[in-house]
C-alpha positions as CSV (number, residue, x, y, z in Angstrom):
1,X,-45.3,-101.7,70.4
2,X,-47.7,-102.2,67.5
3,X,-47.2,-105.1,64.7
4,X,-48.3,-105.7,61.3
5,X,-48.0,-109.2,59.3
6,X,-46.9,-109.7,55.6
7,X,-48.4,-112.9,54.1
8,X,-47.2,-114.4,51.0
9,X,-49.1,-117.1,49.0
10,X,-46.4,-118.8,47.4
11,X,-46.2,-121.5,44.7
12,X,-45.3,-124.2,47.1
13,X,-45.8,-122.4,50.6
14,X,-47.1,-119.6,52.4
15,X,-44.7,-117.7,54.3
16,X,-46.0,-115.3,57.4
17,X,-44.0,-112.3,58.7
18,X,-44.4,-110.6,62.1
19,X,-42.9,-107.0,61.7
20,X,-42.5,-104.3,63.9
21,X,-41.9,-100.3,63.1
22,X,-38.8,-100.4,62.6
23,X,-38.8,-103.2,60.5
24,X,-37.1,-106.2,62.2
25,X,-39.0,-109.2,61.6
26,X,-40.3,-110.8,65.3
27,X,-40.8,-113.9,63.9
28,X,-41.7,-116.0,60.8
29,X,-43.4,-119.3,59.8
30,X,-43.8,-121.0,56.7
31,X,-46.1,-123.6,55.5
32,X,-45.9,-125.9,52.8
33,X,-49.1,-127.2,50.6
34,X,-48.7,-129.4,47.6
35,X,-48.9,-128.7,44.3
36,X,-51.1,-131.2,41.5
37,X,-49.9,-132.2,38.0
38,X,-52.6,-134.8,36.7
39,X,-51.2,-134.3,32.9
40,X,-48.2,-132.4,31.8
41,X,-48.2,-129.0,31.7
42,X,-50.7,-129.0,34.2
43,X,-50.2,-127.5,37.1
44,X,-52.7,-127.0,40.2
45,X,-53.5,-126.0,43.8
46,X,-56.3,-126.7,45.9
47,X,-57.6,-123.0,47.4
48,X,-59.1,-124.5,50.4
49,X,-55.0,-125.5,51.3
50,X,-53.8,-122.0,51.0
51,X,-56.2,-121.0,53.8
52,X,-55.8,-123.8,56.0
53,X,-51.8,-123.1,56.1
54,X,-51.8,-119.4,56.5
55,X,-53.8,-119.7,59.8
56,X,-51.3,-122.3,60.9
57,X,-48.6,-120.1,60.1
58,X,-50.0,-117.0,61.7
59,X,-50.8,-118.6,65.0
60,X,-46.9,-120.0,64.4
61,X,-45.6,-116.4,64.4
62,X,-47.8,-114.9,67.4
63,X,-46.1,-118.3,69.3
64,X,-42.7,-117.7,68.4
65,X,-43.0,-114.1,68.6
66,X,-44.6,-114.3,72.2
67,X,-46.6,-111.1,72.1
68,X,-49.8,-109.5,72.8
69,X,-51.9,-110.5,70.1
70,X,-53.9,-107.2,70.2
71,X,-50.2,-104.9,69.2
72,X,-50.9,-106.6,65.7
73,X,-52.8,-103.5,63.7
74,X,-52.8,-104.6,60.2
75,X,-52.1,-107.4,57.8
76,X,-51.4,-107.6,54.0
77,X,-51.3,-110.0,51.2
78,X,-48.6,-110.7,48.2
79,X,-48.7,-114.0,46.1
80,X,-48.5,-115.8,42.9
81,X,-49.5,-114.0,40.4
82,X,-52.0,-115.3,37.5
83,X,-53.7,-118.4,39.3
84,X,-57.4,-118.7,38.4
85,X,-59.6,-119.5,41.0
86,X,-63.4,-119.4,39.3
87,X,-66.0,-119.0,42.1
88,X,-70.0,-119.4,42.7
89,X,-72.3,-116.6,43.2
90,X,-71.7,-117.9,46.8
91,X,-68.3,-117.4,46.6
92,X,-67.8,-121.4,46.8
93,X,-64.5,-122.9,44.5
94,X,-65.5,-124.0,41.4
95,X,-62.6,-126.3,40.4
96,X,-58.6,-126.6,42.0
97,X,-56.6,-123.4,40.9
98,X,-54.7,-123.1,37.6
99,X,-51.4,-121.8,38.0
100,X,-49.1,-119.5,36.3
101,X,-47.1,-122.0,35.2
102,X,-49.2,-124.5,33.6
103,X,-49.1,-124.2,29.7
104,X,-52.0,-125.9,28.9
105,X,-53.7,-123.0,27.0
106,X,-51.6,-122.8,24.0
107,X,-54.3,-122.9,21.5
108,X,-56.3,-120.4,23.7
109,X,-53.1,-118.2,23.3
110,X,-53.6,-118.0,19.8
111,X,-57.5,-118.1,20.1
112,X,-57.0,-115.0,21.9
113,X,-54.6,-113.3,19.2
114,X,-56.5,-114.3,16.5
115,X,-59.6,-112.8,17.6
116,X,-58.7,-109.7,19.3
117,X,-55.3,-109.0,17.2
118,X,-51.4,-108.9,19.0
119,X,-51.5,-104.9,18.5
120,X,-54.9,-104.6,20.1
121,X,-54.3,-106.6,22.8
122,X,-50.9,-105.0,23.3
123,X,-52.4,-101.0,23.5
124,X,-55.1,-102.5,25.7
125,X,-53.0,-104.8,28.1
126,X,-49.4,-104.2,27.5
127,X,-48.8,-107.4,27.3
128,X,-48.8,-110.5,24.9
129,X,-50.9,-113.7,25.2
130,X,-48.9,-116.4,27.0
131,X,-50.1,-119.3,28.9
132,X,-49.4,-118.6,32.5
133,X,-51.4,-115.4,32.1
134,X,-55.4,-116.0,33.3
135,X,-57.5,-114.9,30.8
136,X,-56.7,-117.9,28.8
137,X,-57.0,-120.2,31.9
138,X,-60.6,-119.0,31.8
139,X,-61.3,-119.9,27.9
140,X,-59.6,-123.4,28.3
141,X,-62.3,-123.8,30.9
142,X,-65.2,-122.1,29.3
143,X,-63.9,-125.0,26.1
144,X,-63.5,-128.1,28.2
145,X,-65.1,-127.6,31.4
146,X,-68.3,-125.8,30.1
147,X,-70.3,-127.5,32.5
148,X,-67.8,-126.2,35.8
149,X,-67.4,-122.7,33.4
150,X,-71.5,-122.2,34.1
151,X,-71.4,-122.2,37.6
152,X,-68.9,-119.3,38.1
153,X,-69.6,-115.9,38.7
154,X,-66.7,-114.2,39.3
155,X,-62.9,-115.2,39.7
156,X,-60.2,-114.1,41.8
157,X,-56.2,-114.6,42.2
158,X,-54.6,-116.7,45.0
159,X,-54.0,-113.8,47.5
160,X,-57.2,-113.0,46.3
161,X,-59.2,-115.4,47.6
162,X,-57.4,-116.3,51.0
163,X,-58.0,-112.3,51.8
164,X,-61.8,-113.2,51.0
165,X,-61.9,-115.7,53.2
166,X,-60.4,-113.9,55.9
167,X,-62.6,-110.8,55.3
168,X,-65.6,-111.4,53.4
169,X,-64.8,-109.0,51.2
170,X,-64.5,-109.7,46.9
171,X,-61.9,-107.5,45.4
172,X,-58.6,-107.7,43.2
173,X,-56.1,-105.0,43.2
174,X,-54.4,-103.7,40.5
175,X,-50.7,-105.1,40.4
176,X,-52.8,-108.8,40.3
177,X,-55.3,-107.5,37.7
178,X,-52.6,-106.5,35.4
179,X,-51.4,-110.1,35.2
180,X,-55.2,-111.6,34.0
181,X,-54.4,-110.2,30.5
182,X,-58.0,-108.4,30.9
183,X,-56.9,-105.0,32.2
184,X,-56.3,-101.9,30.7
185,X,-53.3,-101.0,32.1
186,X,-53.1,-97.4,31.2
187,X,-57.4,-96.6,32.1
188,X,-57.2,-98.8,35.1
189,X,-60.4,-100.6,34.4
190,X,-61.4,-104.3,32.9
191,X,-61.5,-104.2,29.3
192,X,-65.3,-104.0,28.0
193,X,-63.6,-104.5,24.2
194,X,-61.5,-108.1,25.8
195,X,-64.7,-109.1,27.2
196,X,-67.1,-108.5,24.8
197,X,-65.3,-110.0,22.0
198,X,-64.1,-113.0,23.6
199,X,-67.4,-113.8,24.8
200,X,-66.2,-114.3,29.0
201,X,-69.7,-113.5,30.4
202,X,-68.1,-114.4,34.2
203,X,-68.0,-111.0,36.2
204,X,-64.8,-109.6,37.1
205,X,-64.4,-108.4,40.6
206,X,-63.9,-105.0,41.7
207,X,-60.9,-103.3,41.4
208,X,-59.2,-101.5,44.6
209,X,-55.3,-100.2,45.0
210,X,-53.2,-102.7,46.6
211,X,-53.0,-100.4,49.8
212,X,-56.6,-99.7,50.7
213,X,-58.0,-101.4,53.6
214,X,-60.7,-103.7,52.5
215,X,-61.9,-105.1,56.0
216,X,-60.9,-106.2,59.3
217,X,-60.8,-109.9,60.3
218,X,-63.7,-112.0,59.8
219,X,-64.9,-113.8,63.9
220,X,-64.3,-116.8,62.9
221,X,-60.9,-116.4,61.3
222,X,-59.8,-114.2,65.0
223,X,-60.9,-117.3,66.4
224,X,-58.7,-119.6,64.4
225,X,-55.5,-117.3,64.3
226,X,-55.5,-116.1,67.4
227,X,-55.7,-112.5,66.2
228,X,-58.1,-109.6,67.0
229,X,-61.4,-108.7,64.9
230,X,-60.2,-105.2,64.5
231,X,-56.7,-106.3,62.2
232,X,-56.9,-103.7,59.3
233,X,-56.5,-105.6,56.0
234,X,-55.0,-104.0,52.7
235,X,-55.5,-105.2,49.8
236,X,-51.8,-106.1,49.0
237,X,-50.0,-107.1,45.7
238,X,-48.7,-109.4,43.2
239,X,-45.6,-110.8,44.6
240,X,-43.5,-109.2,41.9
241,X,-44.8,-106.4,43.0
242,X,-45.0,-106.8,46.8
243,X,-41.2,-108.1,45.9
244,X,-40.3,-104.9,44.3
245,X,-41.7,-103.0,47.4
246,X,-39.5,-104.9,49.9
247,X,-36.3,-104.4,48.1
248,X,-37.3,-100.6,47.6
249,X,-38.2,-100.4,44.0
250,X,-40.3,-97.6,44.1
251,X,-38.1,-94.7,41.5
252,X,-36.5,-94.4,38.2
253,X,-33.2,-96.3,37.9
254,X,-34.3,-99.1,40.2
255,X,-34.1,-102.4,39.3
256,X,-34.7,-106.1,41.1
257,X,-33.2,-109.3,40.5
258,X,-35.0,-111.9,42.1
259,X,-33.7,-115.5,41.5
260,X,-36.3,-118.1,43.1
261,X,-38.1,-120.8,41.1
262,X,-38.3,-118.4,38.1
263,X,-36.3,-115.4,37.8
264,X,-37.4,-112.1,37.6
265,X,-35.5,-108.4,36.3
266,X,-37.9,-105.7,37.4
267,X,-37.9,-102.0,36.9
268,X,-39.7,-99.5,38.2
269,X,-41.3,-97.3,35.4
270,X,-43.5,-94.2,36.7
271,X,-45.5,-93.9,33.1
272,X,-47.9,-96.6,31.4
273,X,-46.8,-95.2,28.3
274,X,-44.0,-96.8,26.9
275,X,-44.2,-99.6,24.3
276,X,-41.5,-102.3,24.7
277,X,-43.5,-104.5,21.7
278,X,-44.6,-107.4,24.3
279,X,-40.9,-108.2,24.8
280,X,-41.3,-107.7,28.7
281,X,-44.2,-107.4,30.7
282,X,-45.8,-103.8,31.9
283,X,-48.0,-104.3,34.9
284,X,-49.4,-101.6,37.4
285,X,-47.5,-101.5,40.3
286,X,-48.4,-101.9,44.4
287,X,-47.4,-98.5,44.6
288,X,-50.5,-96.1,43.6
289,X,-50.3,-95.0,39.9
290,X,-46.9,-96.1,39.2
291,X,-46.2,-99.4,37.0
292,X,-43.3,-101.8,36.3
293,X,-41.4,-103.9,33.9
294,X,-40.5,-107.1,33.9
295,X,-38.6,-110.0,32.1
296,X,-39.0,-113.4,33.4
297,X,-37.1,-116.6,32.9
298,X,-39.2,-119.7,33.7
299,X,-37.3,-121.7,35.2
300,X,-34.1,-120.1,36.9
301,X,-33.3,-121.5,40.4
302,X,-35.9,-124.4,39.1
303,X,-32.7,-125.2,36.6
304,X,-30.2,-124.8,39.6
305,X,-32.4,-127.0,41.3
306,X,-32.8,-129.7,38.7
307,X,-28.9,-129.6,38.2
308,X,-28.8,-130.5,41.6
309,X,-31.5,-133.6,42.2
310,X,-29.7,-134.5,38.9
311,X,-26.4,-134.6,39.3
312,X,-25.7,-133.8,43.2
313,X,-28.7,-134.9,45.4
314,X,-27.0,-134.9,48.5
315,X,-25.0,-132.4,48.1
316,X,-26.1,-128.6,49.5
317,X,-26.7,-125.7,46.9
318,X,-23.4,-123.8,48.9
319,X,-21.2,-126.3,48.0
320,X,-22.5,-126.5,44.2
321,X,-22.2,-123.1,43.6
322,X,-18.3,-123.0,45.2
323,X,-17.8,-125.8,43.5
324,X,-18.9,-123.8,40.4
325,X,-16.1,-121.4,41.1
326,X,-13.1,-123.4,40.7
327,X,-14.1,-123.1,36.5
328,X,-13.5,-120.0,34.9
329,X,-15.6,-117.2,33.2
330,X,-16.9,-119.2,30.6
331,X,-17.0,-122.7,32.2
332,X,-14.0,-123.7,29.9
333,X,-16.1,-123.6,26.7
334,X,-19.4,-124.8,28.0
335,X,-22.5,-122.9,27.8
336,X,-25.9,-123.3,29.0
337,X,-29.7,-122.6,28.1
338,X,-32.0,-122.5,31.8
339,X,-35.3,-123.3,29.0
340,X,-36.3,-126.8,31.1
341,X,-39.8,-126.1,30.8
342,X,-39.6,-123.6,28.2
343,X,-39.1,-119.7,28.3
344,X,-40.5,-116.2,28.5
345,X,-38.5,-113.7,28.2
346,X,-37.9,-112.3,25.2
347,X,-38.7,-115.5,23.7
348,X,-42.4,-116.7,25.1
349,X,-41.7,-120.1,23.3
350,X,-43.6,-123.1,25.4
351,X,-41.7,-125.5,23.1
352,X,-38.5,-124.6,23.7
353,X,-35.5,-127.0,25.7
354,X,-32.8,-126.6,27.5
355,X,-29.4,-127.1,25.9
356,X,-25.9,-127.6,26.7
357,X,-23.6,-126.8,24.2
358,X,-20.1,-126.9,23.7
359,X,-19.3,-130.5,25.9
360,X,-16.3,-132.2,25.5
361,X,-14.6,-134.7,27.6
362,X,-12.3,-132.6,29.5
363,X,-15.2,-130.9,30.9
364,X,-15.7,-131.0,34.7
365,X,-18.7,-131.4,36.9
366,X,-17.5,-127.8,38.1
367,X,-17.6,-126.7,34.5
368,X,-21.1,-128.1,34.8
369,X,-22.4,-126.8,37.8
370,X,-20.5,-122.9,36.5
371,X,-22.4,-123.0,33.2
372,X,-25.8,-123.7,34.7
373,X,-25.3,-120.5,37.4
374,X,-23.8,-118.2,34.1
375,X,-26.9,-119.8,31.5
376,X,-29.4,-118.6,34.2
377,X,-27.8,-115.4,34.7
378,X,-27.6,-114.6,31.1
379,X,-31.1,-115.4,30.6
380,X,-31.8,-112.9,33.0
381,X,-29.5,-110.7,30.9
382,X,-32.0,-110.6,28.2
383,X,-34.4,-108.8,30.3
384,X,-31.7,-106.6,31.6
385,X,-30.3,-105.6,28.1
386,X,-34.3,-104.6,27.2
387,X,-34.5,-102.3,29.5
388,X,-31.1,-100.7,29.1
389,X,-32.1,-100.7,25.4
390,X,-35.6,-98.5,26.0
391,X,-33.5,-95.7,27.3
392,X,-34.2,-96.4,31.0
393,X,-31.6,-96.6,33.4
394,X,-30.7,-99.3,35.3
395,X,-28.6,-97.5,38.2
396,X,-27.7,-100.3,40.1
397,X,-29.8,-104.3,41.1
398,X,-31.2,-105.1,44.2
399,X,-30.4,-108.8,44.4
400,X,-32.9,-111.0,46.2
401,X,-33.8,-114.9,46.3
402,X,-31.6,-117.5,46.2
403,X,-29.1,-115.6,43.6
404,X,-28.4,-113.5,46.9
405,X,-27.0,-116.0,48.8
406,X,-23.4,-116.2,47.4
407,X,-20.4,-114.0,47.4
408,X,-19.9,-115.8,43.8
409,X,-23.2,-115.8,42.3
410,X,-23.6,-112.2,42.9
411,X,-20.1,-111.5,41.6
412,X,-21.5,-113.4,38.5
413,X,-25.1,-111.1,38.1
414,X,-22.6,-107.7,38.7
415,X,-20.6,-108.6,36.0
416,X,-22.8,-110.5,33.8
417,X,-25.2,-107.0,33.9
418,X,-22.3,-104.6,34.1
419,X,-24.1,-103.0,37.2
420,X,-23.4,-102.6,40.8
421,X,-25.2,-105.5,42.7
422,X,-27.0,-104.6,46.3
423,X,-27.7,-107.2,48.6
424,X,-29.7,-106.8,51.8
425,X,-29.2,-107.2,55.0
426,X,-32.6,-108.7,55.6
427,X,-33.6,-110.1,52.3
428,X,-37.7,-111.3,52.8
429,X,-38.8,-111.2,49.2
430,X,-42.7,-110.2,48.9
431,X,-43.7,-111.1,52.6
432,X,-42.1,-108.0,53.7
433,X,-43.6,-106.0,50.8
434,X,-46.6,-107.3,51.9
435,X,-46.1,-106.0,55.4
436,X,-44.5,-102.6,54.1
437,X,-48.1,-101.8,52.6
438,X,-50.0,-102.8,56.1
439,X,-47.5,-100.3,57.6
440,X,-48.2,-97.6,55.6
441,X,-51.5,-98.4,55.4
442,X,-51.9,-98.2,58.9
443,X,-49.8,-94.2,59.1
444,X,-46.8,-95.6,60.7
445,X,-45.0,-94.3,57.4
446,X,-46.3,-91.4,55.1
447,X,-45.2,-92.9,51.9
448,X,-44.3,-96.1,50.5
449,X,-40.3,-94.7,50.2
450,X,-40.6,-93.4,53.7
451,X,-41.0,-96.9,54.4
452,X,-38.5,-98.2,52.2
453,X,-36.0,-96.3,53.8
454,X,-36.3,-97.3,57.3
455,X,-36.8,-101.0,56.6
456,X,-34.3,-101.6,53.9
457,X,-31.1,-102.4,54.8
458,X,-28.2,-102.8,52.3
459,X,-25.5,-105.2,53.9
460,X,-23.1,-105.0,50.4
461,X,-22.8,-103.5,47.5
462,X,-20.8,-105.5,45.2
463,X,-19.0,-104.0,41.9
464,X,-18.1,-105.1,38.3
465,X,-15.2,-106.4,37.6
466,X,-14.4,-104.9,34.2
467,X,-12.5,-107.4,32.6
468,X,-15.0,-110.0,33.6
469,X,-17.8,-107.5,32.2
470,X,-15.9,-107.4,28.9
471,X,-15.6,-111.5,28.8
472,X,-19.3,-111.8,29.2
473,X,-20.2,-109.5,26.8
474,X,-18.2,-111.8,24.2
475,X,-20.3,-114.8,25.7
476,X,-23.6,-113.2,26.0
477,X,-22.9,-112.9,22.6
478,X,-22.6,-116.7,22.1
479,X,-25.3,-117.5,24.3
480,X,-28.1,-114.8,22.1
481,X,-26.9,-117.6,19.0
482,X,-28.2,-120.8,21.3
483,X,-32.0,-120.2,20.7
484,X,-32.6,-119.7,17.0
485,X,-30.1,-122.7,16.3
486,X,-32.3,-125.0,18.6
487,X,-36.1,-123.7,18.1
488,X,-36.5,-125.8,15.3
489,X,-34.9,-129.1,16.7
490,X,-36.4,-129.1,20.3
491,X,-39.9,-128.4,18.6
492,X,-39.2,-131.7,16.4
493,X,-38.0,-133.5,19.3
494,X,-41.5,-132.3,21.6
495,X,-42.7,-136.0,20.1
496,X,-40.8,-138.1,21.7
497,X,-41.7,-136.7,25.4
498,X,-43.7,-138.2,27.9
């Protein structure tokens, strides 16, 4: 029986998927690699780590797995999306990667909009100027690193650059490219106008679709893995994207929740054409010539966890979130804002804080613990209610990441989005996107949906309550007030931070 591998560069790990053609999953591994913040705001990987651990983790899989290396026929990448990684004309690093969620570009935010225009770089890119994105990565470098800014040639993405290490071959796909803020979505090309007027005489690398083979395995890297020389590799995507794939978001009136360190609300959209103003972002998607939408909320299970190392370190995330269930709707008057390191959407305010509002001292820590699950889910709201708003239909949410791991959370997104919840039965997140493209790519399947359709596998479907649906709506309500009452006072309060 043949096998193909999904490999996911994470923020804080790679995770490795062995996959046959059905779609079980033989085996997996994941590997940890640390993350740098020398300053706040900053946040930074070392490439060279990314490589080291998804070797470690593919020999790991053909271990577990126990089979003949030779059945494995194709690989394919998904990971963070946004990460610069500046390279020689030798293809050597430059400097450690800057990740999407360092916010160190500000000014190079507004360097950006002031020279090229919002509504320019919105027809071009779809997409406003926020820090995380990598085209202003590259102009906080060119500004204060001119000296490392000379030596680059060209840049790549983090899946970008393992896949060049383990083929030799320099190329970014599109759902990745749309995330540099130097695309034009719509043409499919790098802007000329972006890179002309902003002076960014690095080259970018060539474009390819997220499911064309690129290569087969470098000698060396065989070697090390354990794998054959004649692996097919694809291109792969971003691991919204690659995300999307795996929980079969690939037609109108499909929609993802996915609920890990941020949060994501993604919707498949099969035009380039519509304008949603910057609110949410419009990237190309995995799947050839088709795009998506997405809102994102910074810091979703990132708030969970902080709650947690807070206020309950030893205590598991299960328990928390039943402990969260013995307050009601509304956690008895107490609401709160997930903005602990800011947010994005539909407010793309750095400066922002998180709040609680509404304490008083018969207020439990299960009040607590309810308000922080309801706070991120509303956030995610926002996103929802944009896309409901643009006239799209949002049939029913795929449910994946951490927010799938509980009866009661997902009870919370169904009503909280007044839409039937899904939840998988074998819920990988982009690793299995990533593999879903290696096993088209290789003609197991002969489409994407094809795919789709004999890996995914829904385990419930869970309904909304509508009485609970009509509360929230009255809190939602509440919730849209939080933000404009506390821009101005958590902006005043920035200088008294560390």
């Amino acid at each position: 029986m043949e096998h193909v591998i999904g490999i996911d560069i994470g923020t804080s790990a790679v995770k490795v998927l062995l996959v046959d053609w059905t779609g079980k999953v033989k085996a997996e591994s994941t590997e940890p690699y640390p993350l740098y913040q020398p300053h706040s705001g900053y946040s930074e990987q070392n490439p060279g780590d990314w490589v080291e651990k998804t070797i470690i983790a593919l020999r790991k899989v053909l271990k577990i797995a126990n089979i003949d290396p030779r059945s494995v026929v194709g690989l394919s990448f998904s990971g963070q999306m946004h990460g610069l990684v500046l390279l020689t004309e030798t293809n050597e690093v430059v400097r450690p990667a800057i990740l999407w969620n360092d916010t160190r570009t500000t000014e190079q935010c507004r360097e950006i909009e002031a020279r090229i225009g919002k509504e320019k770089l919105l027809a071009i890119t779809k997409n406003e100027a926020l820090e995380g994105f990598t085209l202003p990565k590259l102009l906080w470098v060119k500004k204060h690193e001119p000296h490392l800014y000379k030596q680059a040639h060209t840049f790549l993405l983090p899946k970008d650059y393992v896949r060049l290490r383990f083929t030799g071959h320099v190329a970014m796909e599109y759902s990745d490219a749309a995330g540099t803020l130097l695309l034009d979505i719509q043409k499919k090309a790098w802007s000329e106008k972006l890179c002309q007027e902003l002076a960014i005489e690095i080259e970018c690398p060539p474009l390819v679709e997220s499911t064309e083979c690129v290569g087969t395995l470098l000698p060396e890297i065989a070697e090390k893995t354990g794998l054959s020389t004649s692996v097919k590799v694809f291109a792969g995507g971003a691991d919204n994207a690659c995300g999307a794939i795996g929980a079969g978001i690939l037609a109108e009136g499909q929609t993802m929740c996915s609920i890990g360190t941020s949060g994501v609300v993604l919707a498949f959209e099969q035009t380039g054409e519509k304008d949603f103003a910057g609110k949410v972002h419009y990237f190309n998607h995995a799947k050839p010539n088709s795009y998506y939408i997405m809102g994102v909320t910074l810091a979703a299970g990132y708030s969970f966890d902080w709650f947690k190392r807070t206020f309950f370190p030893e205590v598991p995330f299960s328990e928390i979130v039943q402990h969260a269930a013995k307050s009601p709707i509304g956690a008895n008057g107490l609401l709160f804002t997930p903005y602990i390191v800011g947010e994005r959407t539909p407010y793309a305010d750095a400066d922002i804080r998180a709040s609680f509002i509404g304490i008083d001292a018969a207020h439990t820590t299960s009040d607590f613990a309810r308000a922080v699950l309801e706070g991120i889910t509303f956030s995610l709201n926002e996103s929802v209610e944009i896309i409901k708003a643009s006239g799209k239909r949002v049939d029913t949410v795929v449910s994946i990441g951490g927010g799938a791991k509980s009866i009661e959370w997902l009870q919370m997104q169904a009503d909280i989005f007044a839409t039937p919840i899904e939840k998988l039965k074998q819920e990988q997140g982009p690793s299995m996107g990533a593999a879903m493209i290696a096993a088209y790519g290789c003609g197991w399947f002969s489409s994407l949906e094809q795919c789709a359709r004999a890996f995914k596998e829904v385990e419930r479907v869970v309904e909304p309550n509508p009485a609970a649906v009509e509360r929230y709506r009255e809190l939602f309500a509440l919730y849209r007030d939080i933000y404009p009452q506390t821009k101005e006072i958590t902006k005043k309060l920035k200088t008294f931070r560390p």
